[in-house]
C-alpha positions in Angstrom: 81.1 90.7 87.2 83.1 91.4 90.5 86.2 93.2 89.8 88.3 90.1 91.3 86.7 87.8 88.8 88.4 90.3 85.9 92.1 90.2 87.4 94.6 87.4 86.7 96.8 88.0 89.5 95.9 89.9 92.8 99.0 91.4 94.9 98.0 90.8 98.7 99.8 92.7 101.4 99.9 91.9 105.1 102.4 91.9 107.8 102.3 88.5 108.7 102.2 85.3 106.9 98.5 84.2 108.6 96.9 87.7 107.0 98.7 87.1 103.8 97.2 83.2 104.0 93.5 84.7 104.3 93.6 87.2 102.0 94.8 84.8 99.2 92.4 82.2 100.1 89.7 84.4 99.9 91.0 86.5 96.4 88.6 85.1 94.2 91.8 85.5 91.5 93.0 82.6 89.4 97.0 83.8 90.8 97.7 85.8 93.8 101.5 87.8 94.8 101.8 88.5 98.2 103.8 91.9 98.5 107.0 91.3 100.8 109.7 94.0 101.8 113.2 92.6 102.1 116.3 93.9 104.2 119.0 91.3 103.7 122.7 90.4 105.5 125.5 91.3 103.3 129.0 91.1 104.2 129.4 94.4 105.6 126.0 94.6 107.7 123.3 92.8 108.5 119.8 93.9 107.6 119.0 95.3 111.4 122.2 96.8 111.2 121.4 98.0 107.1 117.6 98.8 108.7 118.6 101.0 111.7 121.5 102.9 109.5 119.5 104.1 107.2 117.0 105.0 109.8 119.2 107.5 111.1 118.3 110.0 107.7 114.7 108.3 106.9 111.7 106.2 108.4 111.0 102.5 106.2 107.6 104.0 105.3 105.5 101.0 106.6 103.0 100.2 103.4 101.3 97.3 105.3 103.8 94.6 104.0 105.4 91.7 104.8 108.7 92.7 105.5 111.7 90.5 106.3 115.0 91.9 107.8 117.2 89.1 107.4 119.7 86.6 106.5 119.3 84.9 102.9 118.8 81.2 104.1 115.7 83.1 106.4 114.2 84.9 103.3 114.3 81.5 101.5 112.5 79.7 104.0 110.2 82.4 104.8 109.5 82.3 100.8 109.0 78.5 101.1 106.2 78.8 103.5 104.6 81.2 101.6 104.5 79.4 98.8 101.9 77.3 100.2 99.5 79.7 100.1 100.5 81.9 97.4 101.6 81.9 93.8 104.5 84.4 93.5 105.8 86.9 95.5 106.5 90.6 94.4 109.9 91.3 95.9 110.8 95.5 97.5 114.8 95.6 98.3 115.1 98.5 101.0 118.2 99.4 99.2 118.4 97.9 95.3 122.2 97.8 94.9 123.0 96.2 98.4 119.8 93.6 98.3 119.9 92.6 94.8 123.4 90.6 94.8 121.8 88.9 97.4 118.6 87.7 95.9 120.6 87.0 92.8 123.4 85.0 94.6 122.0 83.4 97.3 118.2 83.8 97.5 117.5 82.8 93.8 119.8 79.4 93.4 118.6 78.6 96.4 114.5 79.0 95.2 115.7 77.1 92.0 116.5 74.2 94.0 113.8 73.8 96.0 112.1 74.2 92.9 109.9 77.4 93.9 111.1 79.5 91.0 112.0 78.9 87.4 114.2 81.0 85.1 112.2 82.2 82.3 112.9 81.4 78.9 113.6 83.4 76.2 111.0 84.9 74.2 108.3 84.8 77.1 105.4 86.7 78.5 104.5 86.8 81.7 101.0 86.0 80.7 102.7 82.8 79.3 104.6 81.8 82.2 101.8 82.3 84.6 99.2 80.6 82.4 96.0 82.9 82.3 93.8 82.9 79.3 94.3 85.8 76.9 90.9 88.0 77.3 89.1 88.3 74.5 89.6 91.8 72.3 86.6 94.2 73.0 88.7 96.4 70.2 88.4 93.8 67.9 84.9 92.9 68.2 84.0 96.8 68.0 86.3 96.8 64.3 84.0 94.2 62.8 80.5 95.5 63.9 82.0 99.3 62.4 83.3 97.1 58.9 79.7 95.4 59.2 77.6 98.8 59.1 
């Protein structure tokens, strides 16, 4: 068994949307994330301005991502066009307290209405929202051949 054929989601990086497209359609995984860096505008800078700051003290290591420096109406339509080739994204604010009120004001409602993301429920997994199978037990199977002995 290939070791794609025993993950339920892959995370695929790339730096642009066309590598990100290949590598998901080539996977072999029932759900694949692409990996995507975010820099977002927020009323006191924007995400160049947020990017080249903190530049000035330390590099944005570059780990291969897609990385969009941007306002929140461009992440969301980036986002959309994704979604055509991908499942879910796996977000990386460059700096959590100053991106996060973003996503979580702007970016998010906006998802919601296009209807590209949906608020989980309460009491969920994430193997429930995404819909794999649940593998069986090897654990299990070992406890009844030890109780059969």
């Amino acid at each position: 068994m290939s070791p794609a054929a025993q993950l339920d989601v892959a995370l695929i990086a790339g730096r642009a949307p066309a590598t990100i497209a290949t590598a998901a359609a080539s996977a072999g995984t029932p759900r694949v994330f692409a990996e995507v860096e975010v820099a977002l505008d927020t009323p006191d800078a924007t995400g160049a301005e947020r990017v080249a700051d903190l530049a000035r003290y330390a590099s944005w290591t570059d780990r291969g991502r897609l990385r969009h420096v941007c306002s929140a109406d461009g992440l969301v339509a980036a986002l959309d066009e994704l979604s055509r080739h991908v499942d879910g994204v796996r977000l990386h604010p460059l700096v959590l307290d100053e991106d996060l009120p973003v996503l979580s004001r702007l970016v998010l409602p906006a998802l919601s209405a296009r209807r590209l993301v949906a608020r989980p429920l309460p009491g969920t997994s994430l193997r429930s929202a995404l819909g794999p199978e649940r593998p069986a037990n090897r654990f299990a199977a070992a406890a009844v051949q030890e109780e059969t002995r």
